[in-house]
C-alpha positions in Angstrom: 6.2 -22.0 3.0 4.0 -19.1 2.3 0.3 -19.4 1.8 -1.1 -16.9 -1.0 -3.5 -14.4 0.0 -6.5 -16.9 -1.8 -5.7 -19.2 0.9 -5.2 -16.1 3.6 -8.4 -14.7 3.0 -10.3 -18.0 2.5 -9.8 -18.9 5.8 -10.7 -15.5 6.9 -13.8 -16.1 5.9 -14.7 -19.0 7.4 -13.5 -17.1 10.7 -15.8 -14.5 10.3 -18.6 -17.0 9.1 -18.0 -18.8 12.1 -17.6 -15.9 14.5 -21.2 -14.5 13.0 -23.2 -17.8 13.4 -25.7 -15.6 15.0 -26.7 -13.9 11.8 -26.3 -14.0 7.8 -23.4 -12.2 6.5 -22.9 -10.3 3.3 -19.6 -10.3 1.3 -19.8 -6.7 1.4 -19.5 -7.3 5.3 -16.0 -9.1 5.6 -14.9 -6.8 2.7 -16.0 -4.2 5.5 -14.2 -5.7 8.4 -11.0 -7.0 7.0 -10.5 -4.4 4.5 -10.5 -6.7 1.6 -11.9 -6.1 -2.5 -15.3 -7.6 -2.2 -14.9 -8.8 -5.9 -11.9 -10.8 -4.8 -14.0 -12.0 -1.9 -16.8 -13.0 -4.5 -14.4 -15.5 -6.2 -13.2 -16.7 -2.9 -17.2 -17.7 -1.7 -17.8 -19.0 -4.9 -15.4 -22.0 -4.2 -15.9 -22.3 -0.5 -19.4 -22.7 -1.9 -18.9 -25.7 -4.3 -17.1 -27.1 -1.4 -19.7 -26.8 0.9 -17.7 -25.0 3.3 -20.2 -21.9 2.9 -23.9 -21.6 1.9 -25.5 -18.6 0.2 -28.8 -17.2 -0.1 -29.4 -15.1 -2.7 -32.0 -11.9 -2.9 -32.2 -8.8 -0.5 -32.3 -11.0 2.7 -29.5 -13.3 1.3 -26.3 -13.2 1.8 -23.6 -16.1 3.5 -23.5 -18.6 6.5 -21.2 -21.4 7.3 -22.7 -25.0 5.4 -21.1 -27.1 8.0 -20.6 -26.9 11.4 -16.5 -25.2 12.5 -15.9 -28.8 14.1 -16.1 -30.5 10.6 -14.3 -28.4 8.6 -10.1 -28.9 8.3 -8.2 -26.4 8.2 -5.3 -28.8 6.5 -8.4 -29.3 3.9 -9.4 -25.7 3.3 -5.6 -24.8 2.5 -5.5 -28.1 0.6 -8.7 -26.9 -1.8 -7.6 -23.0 -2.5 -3.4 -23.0 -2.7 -2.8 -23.8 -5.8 0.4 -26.2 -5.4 3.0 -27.2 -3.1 5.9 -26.7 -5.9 8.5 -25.2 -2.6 11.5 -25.9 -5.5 11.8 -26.7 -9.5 12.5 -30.2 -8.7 8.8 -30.7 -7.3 7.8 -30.5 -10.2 9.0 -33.6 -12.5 7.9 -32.5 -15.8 9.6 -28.7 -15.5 12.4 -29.7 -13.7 15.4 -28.9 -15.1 18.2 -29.0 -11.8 21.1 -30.4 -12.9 21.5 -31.3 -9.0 18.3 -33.7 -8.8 19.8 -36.5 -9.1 22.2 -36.8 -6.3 20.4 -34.1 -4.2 19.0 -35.0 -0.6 17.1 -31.3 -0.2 14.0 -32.2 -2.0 13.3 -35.4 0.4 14.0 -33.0 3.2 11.7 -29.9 1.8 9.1 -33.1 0.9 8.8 -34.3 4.1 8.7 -30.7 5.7 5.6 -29.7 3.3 4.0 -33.4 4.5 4.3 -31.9 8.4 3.5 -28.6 7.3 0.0 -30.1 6.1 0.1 -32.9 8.9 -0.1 -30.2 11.3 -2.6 -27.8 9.6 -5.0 -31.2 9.3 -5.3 -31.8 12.8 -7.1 -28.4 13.2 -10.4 -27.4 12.5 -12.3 -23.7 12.1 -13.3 -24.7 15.6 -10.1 -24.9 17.4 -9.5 -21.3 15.7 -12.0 -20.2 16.5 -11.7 -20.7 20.2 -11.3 -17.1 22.4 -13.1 -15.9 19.5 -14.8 -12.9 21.6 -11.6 -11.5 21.7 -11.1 -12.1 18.0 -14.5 -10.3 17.1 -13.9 -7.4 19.7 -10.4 -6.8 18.1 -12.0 -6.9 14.8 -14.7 -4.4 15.4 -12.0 -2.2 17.1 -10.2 -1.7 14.0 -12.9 -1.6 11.6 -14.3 1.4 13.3 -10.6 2.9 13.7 -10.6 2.7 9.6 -14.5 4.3 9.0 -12.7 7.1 11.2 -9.3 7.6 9.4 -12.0 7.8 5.8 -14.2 10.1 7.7 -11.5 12.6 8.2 -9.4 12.2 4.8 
C-alpha cells in the first residue's frame, strides 16, 4: 500500500510542528525545509486544523503550532483523516466492482485483512514515538535545507 503525498506531507508536518514546539512556525517555513509548494501545504493545515491536530494564529506574529500534545495524536488516525480510501483492488469497492472473479476469490479477504494490520500497526503509534531521536531528525533537516539555499545561490 502506498500512502499519497497528502498523507506524506501531512504527517510531515506534524513532525516539524512537533520538532519546533519551542516556537511558532510559518507554512512558508516547512515549505522552506522540506522543499514542498507552500499552497499545497496551505490545504494540508487547513484540515489538520479542523482536526485539531494543528492551531493557527493569524496576523504578522501568527503562523502554526501543534493543538495537541505528540502523545495524543495517532498516527493510524492522521493517515486515517487525509488518504482518501483504502480501495487496494476493484472488488473493495462493492458498488464499482465489476471482477468477474469476486465471487469465488480468496485475495480480497487476504488484501482486507492485510490493510486492517497495515492500520493496526500505524494506530499504535503516536507523533511522539516519531518523534523520538528527533535532534537528529532536525539536525539532518537543517543540513539539507542549507545544502539546497546553496545549490539556488549558485544556479
Amino acid at each position: 500500500m502506498r500512502l499519497t503525498d497528502y498523507t506524506d506531507y501531512s504527517l510531515r508536518v506534524l513532525m516539524y510542528l512537533g520538532m519546533h514546539r519551542d516556537r511558532v512556525v510559518t507554512i512558508q517555513d516547512i515549505a522552506d525545509a522540506y522543499d514542498i509548494s507552500k499552497s499545497h501545504l496551505m490545504k494540508i493545515v487547513h484540515q489538520l486544523g479542523l482536526a485539531g491536530l494543528v492551531e493557527t494564529t493569524r496576523g504578522r506574529s501568527g503562523g502554526l503550532r501543534l493543538g495537541k500534545e505528540p502523545a495524543a495524536i495517532n498516527i493510524g488516525d492522521v493517515v486515517t483523516l487525509t488518504e482518501p480510501d483504502f480501495k487496494m483492488v476493484e472488488c473493495f469497492d462493492t458498488d464499482a466492482n465489476a471482477c468477474v472473479l469476486s465471487p469465488s476469490c480468496q485475495l480480497q479477504s487476504a488484501l482486507a485483512k492485510a490493510t486492517k494490520a497495515y492500520l493496526m500497526v500505524l494506530s499504535e503509534l503516536t507523533l511522539a514515538d516519531i518523534l523520538k531521536g528527533s535532534s537528529s531528525l532536525r539536525k539532518r533537516q537543517i543540513i539539507q535545507f542549507h545544502s539546497r539555499e546553496k545549490e539556488k545561490a549558485t544556479a
